[in-house]
VOGU-3710 file (C-alpha; in Angstrom, 3 decimals, decimal comma):
1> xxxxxxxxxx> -121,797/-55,029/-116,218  -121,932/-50,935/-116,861  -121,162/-48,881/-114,135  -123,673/-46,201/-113,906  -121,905/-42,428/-113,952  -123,932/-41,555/-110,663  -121,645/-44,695/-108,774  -118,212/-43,681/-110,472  -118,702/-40,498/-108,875  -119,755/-40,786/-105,919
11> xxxxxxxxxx> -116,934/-43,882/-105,840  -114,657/-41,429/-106,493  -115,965/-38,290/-104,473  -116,969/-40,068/-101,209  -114,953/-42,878/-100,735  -111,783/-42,046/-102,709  -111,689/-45,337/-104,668  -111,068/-45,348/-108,767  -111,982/-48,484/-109,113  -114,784/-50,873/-107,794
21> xxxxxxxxxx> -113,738/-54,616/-106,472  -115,130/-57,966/-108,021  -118,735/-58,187/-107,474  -119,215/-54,770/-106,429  -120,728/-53,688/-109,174  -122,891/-56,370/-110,231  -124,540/-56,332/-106,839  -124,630/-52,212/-106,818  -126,136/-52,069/-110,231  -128,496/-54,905/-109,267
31> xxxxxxxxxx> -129,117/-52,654/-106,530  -130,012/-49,450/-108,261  -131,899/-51,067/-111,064  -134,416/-52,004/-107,879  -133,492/-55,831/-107,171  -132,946/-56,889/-103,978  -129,000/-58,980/-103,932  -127,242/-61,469/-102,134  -123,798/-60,526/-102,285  -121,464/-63,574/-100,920
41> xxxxxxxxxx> -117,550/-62,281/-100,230  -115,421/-63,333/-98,854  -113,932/-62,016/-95,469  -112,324/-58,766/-96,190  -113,977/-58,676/-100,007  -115,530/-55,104/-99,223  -118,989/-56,179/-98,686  -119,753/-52,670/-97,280  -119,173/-50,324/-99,938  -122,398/-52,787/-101,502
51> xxxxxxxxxx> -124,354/-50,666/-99,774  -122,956/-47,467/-98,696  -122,011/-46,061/-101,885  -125,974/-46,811/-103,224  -127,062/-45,334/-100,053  -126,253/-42,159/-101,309  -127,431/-42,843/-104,647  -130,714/-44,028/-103,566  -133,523/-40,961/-101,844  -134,297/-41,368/-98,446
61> xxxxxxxxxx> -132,553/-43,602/-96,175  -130,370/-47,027/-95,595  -131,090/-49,402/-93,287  -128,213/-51,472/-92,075  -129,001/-54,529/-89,609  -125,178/-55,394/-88,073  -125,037/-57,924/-85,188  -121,506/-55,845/-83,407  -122,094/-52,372/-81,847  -118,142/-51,874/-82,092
71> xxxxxxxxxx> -118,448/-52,532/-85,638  -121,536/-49,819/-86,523  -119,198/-47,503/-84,444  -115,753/-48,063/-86,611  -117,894/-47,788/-89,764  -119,919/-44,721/-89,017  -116,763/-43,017/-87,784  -115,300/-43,730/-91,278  -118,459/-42,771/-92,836  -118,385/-39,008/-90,743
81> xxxxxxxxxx> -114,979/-38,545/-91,676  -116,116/-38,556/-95,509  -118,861/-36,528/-94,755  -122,243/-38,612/-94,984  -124,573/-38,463/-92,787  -124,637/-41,475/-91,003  -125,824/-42,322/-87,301  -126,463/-45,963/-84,912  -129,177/-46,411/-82,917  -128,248/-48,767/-79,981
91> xxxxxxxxxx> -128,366/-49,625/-76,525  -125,207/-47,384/-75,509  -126,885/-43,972/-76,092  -128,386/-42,075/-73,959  -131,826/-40,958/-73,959  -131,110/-37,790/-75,485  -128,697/-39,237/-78,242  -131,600/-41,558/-79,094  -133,916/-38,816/-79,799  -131,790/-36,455/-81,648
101> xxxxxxxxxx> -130,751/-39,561/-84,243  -135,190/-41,080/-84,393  -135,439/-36,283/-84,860  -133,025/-36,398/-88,048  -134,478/-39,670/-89,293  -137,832/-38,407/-89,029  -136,510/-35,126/-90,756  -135,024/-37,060/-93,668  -131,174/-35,864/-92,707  -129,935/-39,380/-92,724
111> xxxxxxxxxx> -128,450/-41,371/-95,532  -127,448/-44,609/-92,995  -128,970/-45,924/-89,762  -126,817/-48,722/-88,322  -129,251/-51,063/-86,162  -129,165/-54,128/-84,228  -131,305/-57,205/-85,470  -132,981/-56,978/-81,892  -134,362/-53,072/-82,625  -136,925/-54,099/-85,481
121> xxxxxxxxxx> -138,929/-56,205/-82,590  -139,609/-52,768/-80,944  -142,807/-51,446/-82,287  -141,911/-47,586/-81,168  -139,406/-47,514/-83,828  -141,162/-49,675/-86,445  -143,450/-46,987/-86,192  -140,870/-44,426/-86,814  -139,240/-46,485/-89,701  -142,990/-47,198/-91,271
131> xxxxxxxxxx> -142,869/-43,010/-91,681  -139,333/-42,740/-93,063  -138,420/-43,257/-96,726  -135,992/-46,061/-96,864  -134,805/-47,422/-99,997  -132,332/-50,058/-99,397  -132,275/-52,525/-95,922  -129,118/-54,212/-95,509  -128,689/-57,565/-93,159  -124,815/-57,908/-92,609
141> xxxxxxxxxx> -123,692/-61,091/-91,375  -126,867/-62,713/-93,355  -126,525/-65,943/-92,499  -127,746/-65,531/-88,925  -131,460/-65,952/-90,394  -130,874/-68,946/-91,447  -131,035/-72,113/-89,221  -128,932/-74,013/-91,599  -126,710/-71,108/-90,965  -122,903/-71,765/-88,638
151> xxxxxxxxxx> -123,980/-68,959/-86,422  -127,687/-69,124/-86,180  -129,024/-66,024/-83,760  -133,046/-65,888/-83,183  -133,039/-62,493/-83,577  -132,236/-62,624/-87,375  -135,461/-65,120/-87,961  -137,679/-62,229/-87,531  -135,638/-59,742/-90,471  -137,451/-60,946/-93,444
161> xxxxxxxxxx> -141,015/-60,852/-91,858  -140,082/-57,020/-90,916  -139,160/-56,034/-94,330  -141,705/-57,648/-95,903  -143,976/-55,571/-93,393  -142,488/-52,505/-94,175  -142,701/-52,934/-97,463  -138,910/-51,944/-98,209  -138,285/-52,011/-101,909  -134,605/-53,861/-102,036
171> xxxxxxxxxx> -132,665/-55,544/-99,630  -128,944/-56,389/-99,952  -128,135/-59,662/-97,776  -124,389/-59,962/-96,935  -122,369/-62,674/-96,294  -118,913/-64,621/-96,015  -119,815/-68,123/-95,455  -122,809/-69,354/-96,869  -123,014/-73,030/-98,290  -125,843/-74,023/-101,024
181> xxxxxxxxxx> -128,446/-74,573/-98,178  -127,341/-71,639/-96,319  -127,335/-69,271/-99,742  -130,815/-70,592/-100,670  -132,517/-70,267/-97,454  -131,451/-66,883/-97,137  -132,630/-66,052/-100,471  -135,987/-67,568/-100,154  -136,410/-65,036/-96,874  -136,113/-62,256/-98,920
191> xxxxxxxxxx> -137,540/-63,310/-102,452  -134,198/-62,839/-103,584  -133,770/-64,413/-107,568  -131,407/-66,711/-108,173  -129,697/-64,696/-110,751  -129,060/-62,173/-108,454  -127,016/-63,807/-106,162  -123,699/-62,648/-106,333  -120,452/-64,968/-105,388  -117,353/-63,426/-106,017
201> xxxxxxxxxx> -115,764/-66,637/-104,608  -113,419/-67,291/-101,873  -110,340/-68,203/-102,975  -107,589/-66,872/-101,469  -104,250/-66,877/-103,351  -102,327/-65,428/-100,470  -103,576/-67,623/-97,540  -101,447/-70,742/-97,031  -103,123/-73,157/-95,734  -102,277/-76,174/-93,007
211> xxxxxxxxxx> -103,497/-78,685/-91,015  -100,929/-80,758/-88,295  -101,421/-83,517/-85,898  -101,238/-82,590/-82,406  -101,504/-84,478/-79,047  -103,077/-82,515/-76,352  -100,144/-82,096/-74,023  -98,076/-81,124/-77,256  -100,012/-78,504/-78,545  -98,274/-75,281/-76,679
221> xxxxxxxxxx> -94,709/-76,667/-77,892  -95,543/-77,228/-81,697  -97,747/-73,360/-81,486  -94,134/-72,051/-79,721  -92,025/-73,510/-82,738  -94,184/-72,187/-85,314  -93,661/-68,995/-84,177  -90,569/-68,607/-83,483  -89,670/-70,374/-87,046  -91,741/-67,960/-89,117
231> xxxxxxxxxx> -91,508/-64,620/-89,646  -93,096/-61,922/-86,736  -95,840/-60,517/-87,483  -99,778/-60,222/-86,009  -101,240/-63,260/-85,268  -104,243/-64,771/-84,061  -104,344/-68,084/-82,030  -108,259/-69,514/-81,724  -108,953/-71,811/-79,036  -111,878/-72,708/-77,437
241> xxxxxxxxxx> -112,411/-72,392/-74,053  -111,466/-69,419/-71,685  -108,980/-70,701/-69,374  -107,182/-72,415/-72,569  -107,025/-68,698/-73,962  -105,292/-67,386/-70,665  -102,849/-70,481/-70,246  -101,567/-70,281/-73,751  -101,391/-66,435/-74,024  -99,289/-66,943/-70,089
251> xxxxxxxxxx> -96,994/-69,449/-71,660  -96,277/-67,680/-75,167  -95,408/-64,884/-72,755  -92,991/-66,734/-70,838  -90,835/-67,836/-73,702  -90,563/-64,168/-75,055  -93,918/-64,218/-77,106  -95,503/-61,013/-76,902  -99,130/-62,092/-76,240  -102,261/-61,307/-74,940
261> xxxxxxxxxx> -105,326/-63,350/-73,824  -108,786/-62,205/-75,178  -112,387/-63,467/-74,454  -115,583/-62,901/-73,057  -114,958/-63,590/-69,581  -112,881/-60,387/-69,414  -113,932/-56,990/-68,331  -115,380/-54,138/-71,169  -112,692/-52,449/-70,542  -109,561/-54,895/-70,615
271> xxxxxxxxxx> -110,601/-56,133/-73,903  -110,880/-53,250/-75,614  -107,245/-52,388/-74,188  -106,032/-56,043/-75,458  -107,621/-55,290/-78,867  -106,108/-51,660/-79,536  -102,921/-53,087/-78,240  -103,351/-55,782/-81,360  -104,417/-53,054/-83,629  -101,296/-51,492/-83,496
281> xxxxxxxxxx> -98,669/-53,621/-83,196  -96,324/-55,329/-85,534  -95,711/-58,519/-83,598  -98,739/-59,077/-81,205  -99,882/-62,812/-80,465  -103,613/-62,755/-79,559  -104,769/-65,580/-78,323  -108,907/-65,783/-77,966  -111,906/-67,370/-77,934  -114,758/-66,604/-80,953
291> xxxxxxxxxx> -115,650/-63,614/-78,913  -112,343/-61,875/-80,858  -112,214/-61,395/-84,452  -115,754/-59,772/-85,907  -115,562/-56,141/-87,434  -111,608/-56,673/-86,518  -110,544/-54,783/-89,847  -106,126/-55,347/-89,411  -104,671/-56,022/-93,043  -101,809/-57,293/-91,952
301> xxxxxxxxxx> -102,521/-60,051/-89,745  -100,167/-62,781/-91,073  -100,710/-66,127/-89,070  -104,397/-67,675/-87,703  -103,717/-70,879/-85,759  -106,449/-73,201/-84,620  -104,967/-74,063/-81,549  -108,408/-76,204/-80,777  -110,389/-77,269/-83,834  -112,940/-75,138/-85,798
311> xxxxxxxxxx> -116,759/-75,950/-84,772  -116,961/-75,937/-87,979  -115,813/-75,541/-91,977  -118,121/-72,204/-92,435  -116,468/-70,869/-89,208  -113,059/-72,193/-90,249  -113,471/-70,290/-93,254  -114,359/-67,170/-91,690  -111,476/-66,851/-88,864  -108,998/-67,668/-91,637
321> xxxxxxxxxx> -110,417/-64,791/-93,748  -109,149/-62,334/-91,249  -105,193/-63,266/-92,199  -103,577/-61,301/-95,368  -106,332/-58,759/-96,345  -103,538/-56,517/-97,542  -102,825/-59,232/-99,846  -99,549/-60,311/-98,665  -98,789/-63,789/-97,994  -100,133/-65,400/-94,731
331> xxxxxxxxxx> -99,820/-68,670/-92,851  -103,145/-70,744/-91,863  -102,542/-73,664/-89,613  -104,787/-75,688/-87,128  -103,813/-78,388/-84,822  -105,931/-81,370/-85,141  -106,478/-82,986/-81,848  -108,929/-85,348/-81,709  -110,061/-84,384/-78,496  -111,430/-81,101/-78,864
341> xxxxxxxxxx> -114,030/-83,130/-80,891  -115,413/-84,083/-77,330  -115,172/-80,755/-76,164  -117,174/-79,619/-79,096  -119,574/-82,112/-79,052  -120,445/-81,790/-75,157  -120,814/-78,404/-76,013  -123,463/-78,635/-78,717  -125,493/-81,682/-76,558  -125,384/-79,617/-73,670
351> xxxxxxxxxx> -127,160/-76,475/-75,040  -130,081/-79,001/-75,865  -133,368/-78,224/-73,509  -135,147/-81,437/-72,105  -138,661/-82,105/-72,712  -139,580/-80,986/-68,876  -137,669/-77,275/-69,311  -139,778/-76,749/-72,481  -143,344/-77,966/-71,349  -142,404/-75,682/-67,669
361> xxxxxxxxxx> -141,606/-72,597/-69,688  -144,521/-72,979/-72,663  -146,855/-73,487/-69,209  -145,476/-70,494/-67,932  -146,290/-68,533/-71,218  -149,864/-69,910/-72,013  -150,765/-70,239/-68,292  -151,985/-66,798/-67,536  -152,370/-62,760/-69,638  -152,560/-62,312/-72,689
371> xxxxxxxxxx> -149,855/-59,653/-72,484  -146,256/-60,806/-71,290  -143,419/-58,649/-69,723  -140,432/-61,127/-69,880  -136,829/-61,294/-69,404  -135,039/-64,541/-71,216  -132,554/-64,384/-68,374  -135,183/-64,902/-65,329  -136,656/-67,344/-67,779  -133,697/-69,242/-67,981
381> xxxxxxxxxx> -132,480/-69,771/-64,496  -136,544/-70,524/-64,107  -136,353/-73,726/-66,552  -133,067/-74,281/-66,452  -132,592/-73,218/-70,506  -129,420/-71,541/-71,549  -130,653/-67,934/-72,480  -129,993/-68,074/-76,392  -132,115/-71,292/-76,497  -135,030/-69,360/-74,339
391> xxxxxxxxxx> -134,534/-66,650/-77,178  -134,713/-69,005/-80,271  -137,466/-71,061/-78,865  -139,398/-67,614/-78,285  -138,421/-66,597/-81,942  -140,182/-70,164/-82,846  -142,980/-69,290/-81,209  -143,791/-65,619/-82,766  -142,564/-67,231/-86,075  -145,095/-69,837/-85,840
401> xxxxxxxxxx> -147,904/-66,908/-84,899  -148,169/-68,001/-80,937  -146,857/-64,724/-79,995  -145,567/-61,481/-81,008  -143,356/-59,181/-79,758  -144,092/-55,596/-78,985  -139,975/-54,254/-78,140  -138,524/-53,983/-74,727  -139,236/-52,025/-71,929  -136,819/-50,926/-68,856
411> xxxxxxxxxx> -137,728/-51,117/-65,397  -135,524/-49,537/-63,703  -133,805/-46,195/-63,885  -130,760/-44,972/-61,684  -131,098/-40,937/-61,399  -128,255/-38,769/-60,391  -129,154/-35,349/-59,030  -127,539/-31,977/-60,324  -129,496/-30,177/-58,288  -131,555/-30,021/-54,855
421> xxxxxxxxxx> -134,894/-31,268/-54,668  -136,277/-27,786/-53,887  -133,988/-26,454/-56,806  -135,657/-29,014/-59,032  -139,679/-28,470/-58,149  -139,579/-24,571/-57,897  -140,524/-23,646/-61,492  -143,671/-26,512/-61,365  -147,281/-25,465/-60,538  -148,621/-26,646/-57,257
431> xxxxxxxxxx> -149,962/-29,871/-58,642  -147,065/-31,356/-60,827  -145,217/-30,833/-57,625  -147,257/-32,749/-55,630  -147,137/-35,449/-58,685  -142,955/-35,005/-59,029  -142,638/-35,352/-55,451  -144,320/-38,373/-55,255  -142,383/-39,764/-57,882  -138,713/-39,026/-56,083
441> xxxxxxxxxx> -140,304/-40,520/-52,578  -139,873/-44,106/-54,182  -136,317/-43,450/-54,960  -133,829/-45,238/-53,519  -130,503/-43,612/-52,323  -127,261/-45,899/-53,701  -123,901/-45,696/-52,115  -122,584/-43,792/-54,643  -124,934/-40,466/-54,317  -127,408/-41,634/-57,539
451> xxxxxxxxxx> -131,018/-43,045/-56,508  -132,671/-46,342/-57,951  -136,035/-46,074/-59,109  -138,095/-49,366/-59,855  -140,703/-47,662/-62,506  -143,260/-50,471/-62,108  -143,517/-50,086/-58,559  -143,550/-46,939/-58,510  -146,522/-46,478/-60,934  -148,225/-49,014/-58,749
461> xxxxxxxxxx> -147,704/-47,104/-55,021  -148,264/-43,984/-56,475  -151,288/-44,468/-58,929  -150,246/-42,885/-62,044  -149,461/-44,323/-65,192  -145,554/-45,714/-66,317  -145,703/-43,600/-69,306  -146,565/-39,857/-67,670  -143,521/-41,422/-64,827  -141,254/-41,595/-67,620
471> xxxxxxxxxx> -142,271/-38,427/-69,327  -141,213/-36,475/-65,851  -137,990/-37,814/-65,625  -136,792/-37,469/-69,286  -138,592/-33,931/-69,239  -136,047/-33,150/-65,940  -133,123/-35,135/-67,406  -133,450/-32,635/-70,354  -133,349/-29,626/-68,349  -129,982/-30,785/-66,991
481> xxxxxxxxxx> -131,622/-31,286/-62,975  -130,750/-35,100/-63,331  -128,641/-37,401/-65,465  -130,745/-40,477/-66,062  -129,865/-44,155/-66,467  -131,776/-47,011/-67,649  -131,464/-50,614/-66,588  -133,613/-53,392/-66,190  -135,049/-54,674/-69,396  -137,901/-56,561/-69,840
491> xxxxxxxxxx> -139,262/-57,801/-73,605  -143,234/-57,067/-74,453  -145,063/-59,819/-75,647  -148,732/-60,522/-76,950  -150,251/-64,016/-76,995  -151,901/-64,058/-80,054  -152,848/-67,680/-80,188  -152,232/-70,392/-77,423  -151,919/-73,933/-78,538  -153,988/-76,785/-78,406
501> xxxxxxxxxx> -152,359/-79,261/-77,333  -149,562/-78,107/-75,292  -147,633/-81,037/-75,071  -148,048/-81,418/-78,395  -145,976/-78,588/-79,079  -143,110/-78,997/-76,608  -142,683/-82,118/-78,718  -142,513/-80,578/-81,600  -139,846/-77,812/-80,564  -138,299/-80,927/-78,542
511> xxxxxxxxxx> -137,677/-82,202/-82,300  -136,519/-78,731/-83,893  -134,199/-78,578/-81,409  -132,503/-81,987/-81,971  -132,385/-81,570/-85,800  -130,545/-78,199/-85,178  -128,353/-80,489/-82,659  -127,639/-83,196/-85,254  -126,634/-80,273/-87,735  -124,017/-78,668/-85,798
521> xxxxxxxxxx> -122,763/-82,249/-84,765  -122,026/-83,340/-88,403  -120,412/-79,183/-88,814  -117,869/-80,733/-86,285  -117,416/-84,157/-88,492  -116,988/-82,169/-91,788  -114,268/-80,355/-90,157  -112,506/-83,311/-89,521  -113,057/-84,477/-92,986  -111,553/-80,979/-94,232
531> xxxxxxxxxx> -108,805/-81,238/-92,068  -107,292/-84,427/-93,129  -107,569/-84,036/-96,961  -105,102/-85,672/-98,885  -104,727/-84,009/-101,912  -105,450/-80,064/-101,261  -106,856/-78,190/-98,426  -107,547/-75,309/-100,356  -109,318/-76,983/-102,999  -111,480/-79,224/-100,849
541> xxxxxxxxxx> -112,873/-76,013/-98,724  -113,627/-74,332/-101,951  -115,420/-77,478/-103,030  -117,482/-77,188/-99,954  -118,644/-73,660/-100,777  -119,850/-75,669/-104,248  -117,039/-73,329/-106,134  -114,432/-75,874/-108,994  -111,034/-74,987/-108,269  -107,705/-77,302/-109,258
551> xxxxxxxxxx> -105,090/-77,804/-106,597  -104,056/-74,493/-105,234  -100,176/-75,232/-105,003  -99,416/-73,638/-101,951  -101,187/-75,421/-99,282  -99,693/-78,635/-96,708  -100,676/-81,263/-99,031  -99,845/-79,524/-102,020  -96,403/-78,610/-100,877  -95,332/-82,248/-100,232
561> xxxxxxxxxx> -96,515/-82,691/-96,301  -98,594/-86,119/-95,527  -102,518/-86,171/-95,086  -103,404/-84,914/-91,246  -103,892/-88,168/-89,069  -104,655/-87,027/-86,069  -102,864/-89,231/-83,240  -106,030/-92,317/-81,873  -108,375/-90,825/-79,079  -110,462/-93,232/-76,817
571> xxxxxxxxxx> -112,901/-91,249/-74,759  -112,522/-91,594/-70,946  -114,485/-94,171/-69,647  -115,331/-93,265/-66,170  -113,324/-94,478/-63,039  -114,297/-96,032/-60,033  -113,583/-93,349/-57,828  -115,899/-91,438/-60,373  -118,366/-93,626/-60,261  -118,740/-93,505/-56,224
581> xxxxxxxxxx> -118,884/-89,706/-56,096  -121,641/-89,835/-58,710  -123,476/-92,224/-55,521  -122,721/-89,462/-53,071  -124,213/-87,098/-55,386  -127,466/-88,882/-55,983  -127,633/-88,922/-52,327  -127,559/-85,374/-52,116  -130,703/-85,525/-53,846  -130,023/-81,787/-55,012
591> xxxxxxxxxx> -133,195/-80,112/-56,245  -131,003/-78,567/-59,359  -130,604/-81,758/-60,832  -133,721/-83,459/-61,581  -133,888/-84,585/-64,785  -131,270/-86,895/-66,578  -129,890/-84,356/-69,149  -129,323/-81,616/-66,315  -127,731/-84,112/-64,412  -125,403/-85,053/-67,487
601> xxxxxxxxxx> -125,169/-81,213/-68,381  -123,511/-81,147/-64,777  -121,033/-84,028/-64,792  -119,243/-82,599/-68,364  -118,862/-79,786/-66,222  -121,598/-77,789/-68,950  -122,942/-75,135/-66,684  -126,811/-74,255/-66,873  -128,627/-71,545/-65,638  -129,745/-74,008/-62,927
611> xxxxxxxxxx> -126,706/-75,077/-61,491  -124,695/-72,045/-61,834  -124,358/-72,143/-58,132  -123,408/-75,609/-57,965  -119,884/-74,916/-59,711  -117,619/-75,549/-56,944  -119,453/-78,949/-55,972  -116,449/-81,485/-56,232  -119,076/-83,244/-58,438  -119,244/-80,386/-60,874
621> xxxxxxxxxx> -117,009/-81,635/-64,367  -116,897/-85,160/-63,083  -116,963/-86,458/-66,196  -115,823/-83,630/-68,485  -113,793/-86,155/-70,773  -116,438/-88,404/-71,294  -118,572/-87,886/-74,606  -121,531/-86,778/-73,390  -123,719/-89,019/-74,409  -121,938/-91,862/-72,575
631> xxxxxxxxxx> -122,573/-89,586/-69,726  -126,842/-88,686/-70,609  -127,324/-92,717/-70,936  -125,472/-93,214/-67,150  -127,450/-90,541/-65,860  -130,936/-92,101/-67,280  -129,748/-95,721/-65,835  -129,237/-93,664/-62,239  -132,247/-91,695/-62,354  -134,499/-94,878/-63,423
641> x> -135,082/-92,513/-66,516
//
């Protein structure tokens, strides 16, 4: 396909490149000629120059949804250093950083706006986009719309519907890990043709890949042997749960590993210390949960080791991605246990709502205004939902025209004084005094100097309306008398329809729920299919991204080593001893767990927003290695369920 000039150029000029990769420029001509693309590359396959070199080809502005603030911030910082004009609009700035970036937006000085998928359900700043000239919108991490998708987020349902309403002429979707299903349904969101889907494949030649055996109390010997019998370099170990992360990371350390722990239980601040640490070293180990590994751009990472099994064959594909991008070779290997199939399992049961949580919250919804000020969190712990589910079951319900959202609102504001309160009111007439000093009585002095202010209340005791509150404070914050803080959010909803039959639809989004439940069950069996492939591992995991390849030649199976046969697991049926503390439980009669699933949810040790109190109860993980299904049908025979 011809390059146009205008992209050599500008290929050239602003991004120092002489050449474009493979499918660059069939989705950036696509692109230019008007047609919205799919591009699918891999990991690594510079999906991002798609759309910022025909951002600057294009008039007016780029939109760019990405799911990882860190992320929009490496990328714009690459983007400033080449000169373009490029900005994020997020939750970390402050109020003044958001206006100057929605000022030169509005005044057409912007080539890219980086965004988070949450920011198009705030109607303020539709209404700033609806008066901007954008040309392109581009939805990284794409398969998030789609619930056939390996890492479905609610947020992303609602992407399509907005550029459809602002009537954005192309949109470039971007992926690394879409399947048939996953490709078409992401497609059909944005009326996307089939011929302009664009799959560069994802072969690999570099990446060697491996799958091994393991028994669970062997796994930290065999991860210790590989690396001491291969050569140093990066690595990234991938395990799933927290306290697995921090054991291993501990033990590599102890037998002269240099490695670091890394997930989301750890504070802002030590992660990003871990993660520079990784950046630049030679040798560094990290060993981490999911939460470690998007927007981590490190060419030379040259080991990934699935120290607990993928949830998955898309997922699989993309934490592997991250090894060898400068091309050198690298070593893929996962342990294959079959017991983290229980922990996976319990994991994807447990996130399942029962029929009571759903019918409580849609009650809650339809029971009173018809405009809502909600927070998913206090939802949760209300009806005992994990929060993503409360946010994908709200998604549902706008998507299926119950409600719709109207953006967030905080209520609550933290105000630090840089000046006295005389100081402050002096150059005010008599009666915006009287108004401003009305407004500072309902602050509330902290320990550290700063004041609370709960906005809602305050507009209540004092009689005056949130907005002209607001307006005073930013108006003061801007003349440098205060620094302001916001806090406190709460999501805007309108009822536009409530349902009939109310029960009626808790059953249906009871059943929605449980087909997205059986999906990411069989992700977990595929894996296991994957991972004990006979013939070669490369070639089946292209097969599952429907791409022909022959045998690779430089995988396990394809350099002589036997098909993966995991050693025999036989879940833990439970004990005796077990069985008697689950009696002294149901005595307790605890008013957390009430329905059978909870109670299950509790005895695998599956926290809920419910019994997050209730984790040092001696009951709490009772049953954590039995399949938790075993577990939901004990709990239904106990309950009389």
């Amino acid at each position: 396909m011809q390059v146009p000039p205008v992209v050599t150029g500008l290929l050239r000029d602003s991004f120092g490149f002489d050449t474009l990769r493979p499918g660059q420029s069939e989705a950036i001509t696509r692109l230019l000629d008007g047609r919205s693309v799919l591009a699918i590359f891999p990991t690594g396959g510079g999906k991002s120059l798609c759309y910022q070199l025909p951002a600057l080809a294009l008039p007016g502005v780029t939109l760019v949804i990405s799911p990882l603030i860190a992320l929009m911030k490496d990328q714009i910082d690459f983007l400033k250093a080449r000169g373009i004009a490029a900005e994020r609009y997020d939750s970390s700035l402050d109020a003044q950083q958001s206006r100057d970036v929605l000022g030169r937006l509005r005044d057409g000085q912007l080539k890219l706006l980086y965004i988070s998928p949450e920011r198009l359900a705030n109607e303020r700043f539709l209404q700033t986009i609806r008066r901007a000239d954008v040309s392109l919108l581009a939805v990284d991490e794409a398969h998030c719309i789609s619930q056939w998708g390996h890492n479905f987020r609610p947020e992303y349902l609602k992407v399509a519907r907005a550029a459809k309403e602002l009537n954005i002429p192309r949109v470039l979707a971007l992926t690394a890990t879409a399947d048939r299903e996953t490709a078409a349904d992401i497609a059909r969101a944005f009326d996307i043709d089939a011929g302009d889907i664009v799959h560069t494949g994802f072969y690999r030649p570099n990446l060697e890949l491996h799958a091994s055996p393991a028994k669970p109390g062997g796994k930290k010997a065999l991860l210790l042997e590989r690396l001491r019998s291969r050569p140093k370099g990066p690595a990234i170990v991938y395990v799933t749960l927290q306290h697995t992360a921090e054991g291993v990371a501990a033990y590599l350390a102890e037998n002269g590993i240099e490695a670091r722990a890394y997930h989301a239980g750890m504070a802002n601040e030590v992660r990003s210390e871990v993660q520079e640490a990784f950046m630049a070293s030679d040798t560094m180990v990290i060993v981490a949960t999911i939460a470690f590994g998007m927007g981590v751009d490190k060419a030379d990472i040259r080991a990934i080791y699935h120290y607990n099994l993928p949830k998955g064959v898309e997922s699989y594909a993309q934490e592997i991605g991250r090894a060898g991008r400068d091309g050198k070779p690298s070593v893929c290997e996962m342990f294959v246990c079959l017991q983290d199939t229980l922990v996976l399992e319990n994991f994807v049961l447990g996130d399942t709502p029962d029929i009571q949580s759903v019918t409580s919250l849609l009650e809650e919804l339809f029971g009173g205004e018809d405009h809502l000020l909600l927070s998913p969190p206090a939802l949760a712990n209300r009806h005992d939902i994990r929060e993503l589910v409360v946010r994908t079951l709200l998604t549902y319900l706008e998507l299926d025209g119950y409600l719709r959202a109207l953006g967030h609102i905080y209520t609550s504001y933290t105000l630090t004084p840089n000046k006295t309160s005389a100081e402050m009111l002096a150059p005010f007439d008599e009666a915006r005094q009287a108004f401003l000093k009305k407004v500072l009585s309902r602050c509330k002095k902290k320990r550290n100097g700063s004041f609370g202010l709960d906005v809602e209340e305050a507009a209540q005791a004092i009689g005056e309306p949130r907005d002209r509150i607001l307006t005073a404070l930013e108006y003061l914050e801007g003349k440098g008398d205060i620094d302001l803080k916001a806090s406190g959010t709460r999501q805007r909803f309108w009822v536009k329809k409530r349902p009939v039959h109310l029960d009626g639809l808790a059953r249906e989004l009871e059943v929605r729920f449980a087909e997205r439940e059986g999906r990411e069950l069989e992700r977990v069996r595929q894996m296991l299919v994957l991972a004990g492939e006979p013939e070669c591992l490369t070639m089946r995991l292209l097969q599952y991204f429907d791409e022909k390849s022959g045998p690779c030649g430089h995988c396990g199976p394809c350099l002589g080593e036997e098909p993966c046969v995991p050693p025999p697991f036989a879940p833990r049926r439970p004990r005796e001893r077990s069985l008697k503390k689950l009696d002294a439980l149901m005595a307790e009669a605890l008013p957390q767990l009430t329905t059978p699933r909870r109670l299950a949810k509790f005895l695998c040790g599956l926290s809920s927003p419910a019994t997050t109190r209730l984790k040092e109860h001696e009951a709490f993980g009772l049953f954590e290695r039995v399949p938790f299904k075993m577990v939901l049908e004990m709990a239904e025979r106990v309950m009389g369920a």
